[in-house]
C-alpha positions in Angstrom: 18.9 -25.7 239.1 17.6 -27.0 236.1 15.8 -24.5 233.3 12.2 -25.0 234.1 10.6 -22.4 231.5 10.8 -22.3 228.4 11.3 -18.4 228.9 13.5 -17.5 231.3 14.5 -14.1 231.5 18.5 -14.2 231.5 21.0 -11.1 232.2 24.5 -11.5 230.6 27.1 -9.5 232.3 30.6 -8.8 230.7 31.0 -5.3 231.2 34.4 -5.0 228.9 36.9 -4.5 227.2 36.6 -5.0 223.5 38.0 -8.4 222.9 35.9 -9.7 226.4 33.1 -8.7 224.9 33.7 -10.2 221.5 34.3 -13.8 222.8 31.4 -13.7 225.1 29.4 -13.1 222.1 28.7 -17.1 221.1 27.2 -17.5 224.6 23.6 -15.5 222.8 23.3 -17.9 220.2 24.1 -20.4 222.5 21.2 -20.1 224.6 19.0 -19.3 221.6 19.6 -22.1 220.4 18.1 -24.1 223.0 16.1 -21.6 224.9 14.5 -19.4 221.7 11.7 -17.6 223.7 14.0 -16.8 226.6 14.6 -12.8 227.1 18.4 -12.3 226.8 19.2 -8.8 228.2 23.0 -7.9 228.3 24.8 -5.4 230.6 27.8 -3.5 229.2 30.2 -0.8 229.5 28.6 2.3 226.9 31.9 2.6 224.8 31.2 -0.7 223.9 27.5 -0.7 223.4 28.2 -0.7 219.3 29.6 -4.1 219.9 26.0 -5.7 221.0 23.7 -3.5 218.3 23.7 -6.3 215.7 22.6 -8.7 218.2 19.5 -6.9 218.9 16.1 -8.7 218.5 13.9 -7.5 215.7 11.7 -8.3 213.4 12.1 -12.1 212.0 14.7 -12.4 214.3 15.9 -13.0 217.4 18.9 -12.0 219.6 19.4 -9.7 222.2 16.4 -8.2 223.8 17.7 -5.4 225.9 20.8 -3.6 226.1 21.9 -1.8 229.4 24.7 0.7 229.4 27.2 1.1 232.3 28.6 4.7 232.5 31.0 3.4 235.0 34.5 4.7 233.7 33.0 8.0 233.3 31.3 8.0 236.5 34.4 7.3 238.4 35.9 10.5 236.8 33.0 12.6 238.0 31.9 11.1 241.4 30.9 14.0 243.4 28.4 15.9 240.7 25.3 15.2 240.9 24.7 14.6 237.3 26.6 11.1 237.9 24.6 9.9 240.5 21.1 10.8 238.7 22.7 8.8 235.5 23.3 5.9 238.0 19.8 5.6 239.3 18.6 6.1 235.5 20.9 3.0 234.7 19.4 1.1 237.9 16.4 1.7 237.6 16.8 0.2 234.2 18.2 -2.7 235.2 15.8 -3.3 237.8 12.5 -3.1 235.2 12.9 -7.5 234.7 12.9 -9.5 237.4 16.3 -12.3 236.5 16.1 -16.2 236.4 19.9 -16.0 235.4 22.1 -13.7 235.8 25.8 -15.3 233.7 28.7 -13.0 234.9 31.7 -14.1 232.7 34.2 -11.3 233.9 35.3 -12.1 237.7 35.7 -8.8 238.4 34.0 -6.9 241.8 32.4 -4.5 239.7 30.7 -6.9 237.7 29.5 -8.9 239.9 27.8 -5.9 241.8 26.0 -5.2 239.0 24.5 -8.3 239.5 24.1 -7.4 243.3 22.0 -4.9 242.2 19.6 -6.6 239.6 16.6 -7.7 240.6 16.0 -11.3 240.9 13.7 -14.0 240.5 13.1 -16.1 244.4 15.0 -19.2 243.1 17.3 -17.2 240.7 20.4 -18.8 239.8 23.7 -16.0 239.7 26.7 -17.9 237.7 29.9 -16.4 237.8 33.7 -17.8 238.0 35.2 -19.5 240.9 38.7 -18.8 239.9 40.9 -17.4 238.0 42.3 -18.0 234.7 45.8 -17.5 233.9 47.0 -14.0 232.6 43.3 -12.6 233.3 42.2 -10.3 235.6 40.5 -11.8 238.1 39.5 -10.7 241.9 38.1 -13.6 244.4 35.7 -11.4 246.5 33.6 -11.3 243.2 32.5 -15.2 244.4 30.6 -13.8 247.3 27.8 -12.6 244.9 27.3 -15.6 243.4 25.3 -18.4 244.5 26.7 -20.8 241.8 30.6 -20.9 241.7 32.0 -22.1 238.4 35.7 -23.5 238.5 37.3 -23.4 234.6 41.1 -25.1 233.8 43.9 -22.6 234.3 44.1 -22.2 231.1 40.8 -22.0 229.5 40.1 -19.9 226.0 38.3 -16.9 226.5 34.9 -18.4 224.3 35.4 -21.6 226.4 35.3 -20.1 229.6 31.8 -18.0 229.0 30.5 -21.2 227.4 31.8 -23.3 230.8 29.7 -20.2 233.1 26.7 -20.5 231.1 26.4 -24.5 230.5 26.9 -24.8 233.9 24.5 -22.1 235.1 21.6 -23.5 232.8 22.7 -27.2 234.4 23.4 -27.9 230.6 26.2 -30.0 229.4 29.8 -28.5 228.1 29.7 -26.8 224.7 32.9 -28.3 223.3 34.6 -26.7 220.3 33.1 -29.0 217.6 30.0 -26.6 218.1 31.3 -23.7 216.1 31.2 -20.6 217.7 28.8 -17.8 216.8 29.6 -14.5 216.7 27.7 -11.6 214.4 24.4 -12.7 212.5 25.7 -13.4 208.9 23.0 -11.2 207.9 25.1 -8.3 209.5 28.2 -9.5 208.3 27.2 -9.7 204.7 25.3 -6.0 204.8 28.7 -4.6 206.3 29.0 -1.4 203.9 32.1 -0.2 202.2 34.5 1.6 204.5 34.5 5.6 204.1 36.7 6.4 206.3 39.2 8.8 204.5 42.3 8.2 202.7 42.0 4.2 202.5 42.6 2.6 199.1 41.8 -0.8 197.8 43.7 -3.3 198.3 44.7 -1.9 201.8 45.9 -4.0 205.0 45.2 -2.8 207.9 48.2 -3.0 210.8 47.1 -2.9 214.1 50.7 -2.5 215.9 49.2 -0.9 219.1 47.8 -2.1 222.4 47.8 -1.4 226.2 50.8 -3.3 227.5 54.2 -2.3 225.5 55.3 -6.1 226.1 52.7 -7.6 223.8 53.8 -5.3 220.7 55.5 -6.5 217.7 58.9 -4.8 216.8 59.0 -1.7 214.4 61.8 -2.9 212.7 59.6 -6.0 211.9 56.7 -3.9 210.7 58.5 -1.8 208.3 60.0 -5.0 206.9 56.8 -6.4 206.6 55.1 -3.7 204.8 58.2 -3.0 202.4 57.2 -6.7 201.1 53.4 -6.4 201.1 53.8 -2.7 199.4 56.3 -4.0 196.9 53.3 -6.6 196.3 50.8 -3.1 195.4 49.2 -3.4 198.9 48.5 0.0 200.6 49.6 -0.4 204.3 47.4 0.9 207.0 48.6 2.0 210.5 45.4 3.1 212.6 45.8 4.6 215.8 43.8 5.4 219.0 46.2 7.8 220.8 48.5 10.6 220.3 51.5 7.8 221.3 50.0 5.4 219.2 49.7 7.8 216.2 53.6 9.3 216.5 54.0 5.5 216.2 51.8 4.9 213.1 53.5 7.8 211.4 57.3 7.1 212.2 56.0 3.6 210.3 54.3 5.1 207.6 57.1 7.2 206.8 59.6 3.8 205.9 57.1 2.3 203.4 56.3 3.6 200.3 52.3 4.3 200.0 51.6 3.4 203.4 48.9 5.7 205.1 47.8 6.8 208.5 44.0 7.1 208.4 42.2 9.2 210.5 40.7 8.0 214.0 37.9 5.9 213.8 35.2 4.5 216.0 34.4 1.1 217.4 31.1 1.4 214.9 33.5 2.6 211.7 35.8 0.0 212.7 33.7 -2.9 211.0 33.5 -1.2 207.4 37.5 -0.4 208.0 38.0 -3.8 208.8 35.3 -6.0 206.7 36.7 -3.9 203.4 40.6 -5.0 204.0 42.3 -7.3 202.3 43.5 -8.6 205.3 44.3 -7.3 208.9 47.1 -8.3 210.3 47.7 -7.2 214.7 48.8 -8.1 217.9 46.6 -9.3 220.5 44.3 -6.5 220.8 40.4 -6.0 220.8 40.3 -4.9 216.8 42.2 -8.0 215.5 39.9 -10.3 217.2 37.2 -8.0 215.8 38.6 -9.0 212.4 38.8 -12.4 213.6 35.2 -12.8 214.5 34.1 -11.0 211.4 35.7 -14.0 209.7 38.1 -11.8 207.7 41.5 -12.9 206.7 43.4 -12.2 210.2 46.9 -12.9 211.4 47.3 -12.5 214.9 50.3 -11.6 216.0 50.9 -13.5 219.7 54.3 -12.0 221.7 53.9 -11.5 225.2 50.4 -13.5 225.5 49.2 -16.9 225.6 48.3 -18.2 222.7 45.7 -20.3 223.7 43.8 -17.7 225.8 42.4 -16.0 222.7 43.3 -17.1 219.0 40.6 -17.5 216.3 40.8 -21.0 216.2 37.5 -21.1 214.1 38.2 -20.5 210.9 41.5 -21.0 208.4 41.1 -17.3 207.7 42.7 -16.9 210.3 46.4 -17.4 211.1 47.6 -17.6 214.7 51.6 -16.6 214.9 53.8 -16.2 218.4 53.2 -17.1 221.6 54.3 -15.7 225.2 57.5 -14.0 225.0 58.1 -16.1 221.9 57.0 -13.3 219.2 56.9 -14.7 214.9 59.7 -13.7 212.9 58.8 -11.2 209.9 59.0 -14.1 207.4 56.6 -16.0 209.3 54.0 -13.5 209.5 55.0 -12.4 205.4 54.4 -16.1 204.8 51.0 -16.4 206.5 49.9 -13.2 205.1 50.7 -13.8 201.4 48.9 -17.6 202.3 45.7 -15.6 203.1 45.7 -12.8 200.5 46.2 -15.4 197.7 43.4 -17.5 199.5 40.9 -14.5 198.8 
C-alpha cells in the first residue's frame, strides 16, 4: 500500500527499553521528512516517556504529535485492583481517540503488537511489524499474527536499520541506507541542554557507566580502576552512577581505588541528559545511557564485551569510539587510548 495522503495519521510502537527507544528515534524525522503534515503519535512504556518529550510538536516545529503512556510493568504488579484496570481503559481509550493509517511496531514482542491489536484502525490500514528475528534480540513469532504486513530484516541488522527497514517498507518507500544520517534529538534541544546539578559532580568529570542487566556484558573492575587511576592522574574527576543498591556497592568499591573519583547520587532518565551533555566524556558498556550519550553526540566510548558490535554502536559520528565485541571485551589501554583521542578532540 502506497501513502496516498499527504496526512496520514501514523502510530509508532516501541514500547522499551531505553536504548530501543533511542534507536527508533530517527524513524520521526524520517517520516517528517517526506510526510510533514502526517500525525506521528508514539506509544511507549511511562518510565520512558522523558525519552520522547523533546520530540513533541510545538510551535514552529514539528515532531511528535501525541504521546501515549503504557503502565504495563506496573500493571502486571497490581493486576487484581481495580485501580489498574480503570488506568488501562484510561490508556485505551486514549489510544483509541485517532483512527490509524499505520501503525510501525519495531519491537517483535506479543505485548507490542497487541497494543496495536487494540488501536483503532483506518479500513485499508496498513500494521508493519517484524517477520523475524534478529540475532541476540528478543523476539517472539506469534507477534506476526497481528500484522498484516510482515517485514523480514538480515540476521544481523543494526538496531536504527531495522526500525528504518519496518517503516520504509510499511510506507512502500525505498530503504534508508546509512549515508542518510540518522536523527535523533532536535539540535535545538541538544544545544539548550542545561548545566548538570546533580550533586557532587565537578568539571571536568567522566562519567563511567560500568552497570547493566546481564553480568556477561560488564567490563572488569580491575580494568576500571586502571582506567580511572590514568584519567585521574590526567585531573579528571571519575564518575560511577548507579541505579541499584548492587550497582551502587559496585560504584563505591570503585570509587574507593581512585583518587577523587565520586559516586553521585541517583538520577533520573530526565537528569540524565544534563549529567551526560556536561561530561567530558562518558565512557560504558552496552547499556541504555551510553547510547544516550551517543545520540546526544557527546564524546562516547562504548565499551562492547559480551554483545555484538554491530547490533548497536554509534556509527554516526567520530565522537564516538566503538571498543570490543562479543566475548571479545577491549583491553584497558585500548579504551585509555580512545578516551585520551576524544578528550583531546574537545
Amino acid at each position: 500500500m502506497s501513502t496516498s495522503s499527504k496526512s496520514p495519521k501514523i502510530l509508532l510502537v516501541k514500547l522499551s527499553s531505553l536504548g530501543d527507544v533511542l534507536h527508533n528515534l530517527p524513524i520521526v524525522w524520517d517520516l517528517r521528512a517526506r510526510l510533514p503534515d502526517a500525525q506521528i503519535d508514539w506509544v511507549v512504556e511511562e518510565g520512558y516517556v522523558h525519552l520522547l518529550e523533546p520530540l513533541l510538536t510545538k510551535p514552529g516545529f514539528k515532531g511528535i504529535d501525541r504521546i501515549i503512556p503504557f503502565g504495563l510493568r506496573r500493571w502486571k504488579k497490581r493486576i487484581f485492583e481495580v485501580s489498574t484496570w480503570k488506568q488501562f481503559f484510561a490508556f485505551k481509550n486514549q489510544l483509541q481517540a485517532v483512527q490509524y493509517d499505520y501503525l510501525i511496531e519495531t519491537q517483535g514482542l506479543l505485548k507490542s503488537a497487541m497494543v496495536c491489536s487494540l488501536a483503532k484502525k483506518s479500513p485499508h490500514a496498513v500494521i508493519a511489524g517484524l517477520a523475524n528475528a534478529t540475532e541476540y534480540s528478543g523476539y517472539e513469532p506469534i507477534a506476526r499474527s497481528f500484522y498484516n504486513q510482515c517485514v523480514q530484516v538480515p540476521f544481523q541488522c543494526h538496531a536504527v536499520d531495522r526500525s528504518r527497514w519496518v517503516m520504509s517498507s510499511a510506507l512502500d518507500w525505498p530503504l534508508l541506507h546509512r549515508s542518510v544520517a540518522p536523527q535523533f534529538y532536535p539540535q535545538e534541544f541538544v544545544d539548550g541542554i542545561p548545566q548538570s546539578a546533580v550533586q557532587g559532580l565537578k568539571s571536568p568529570y567522566v562519567l563511567c557507566f560500568h552497570s547493566t542487566a546481564r553480568e556477561a556484558k560488564r567490563w572488569g573492575n580491575d580494568q576500571w580502576i586502571a582506567l580511572g587511576k590514568n584519567l585521574s592522574t590526567r585531573g579528571y574527576h571519575v564518575a560511577f552512577p548507579w541505579g541499584n543498591s548492587a550497582e551502587r556497592a559496585v560504584s563505591e568499591l570503585l570509587a574507593s581505588q581512585i583518587p577523587g573519583a565520586l559516586v553521585p547520587p541517583a538520577f533520573s532518565i530526565e537528569d540524565a541528559f544534563s549529567v551526560i551533555a556536561s561530561a567530558a566524556l562518558t565512557i560504558g558498556v552496552d547499556t541504555g545511557l551510553t547510547h544516550l550519550a551517543a545520540v546526544l553526540d557527546r564524546p562516547t566510548v562504548e565499551i562492547y564485551c559480551d554483545s555484538p558490535q554491530w547490533k548497536t554502536e554509534g556509527y554516526w559520528s567520530d565522537r564516538i569510539a566503538n571498543l570490543g565485541d562479543m566475548q571479545s571485551p577491549p583491553s584497558t589501554q585500548e579504551v585509555l587510548d580512545a578516551s585520551l583521542k576524544l578528550l583531546q578532540q574537545a
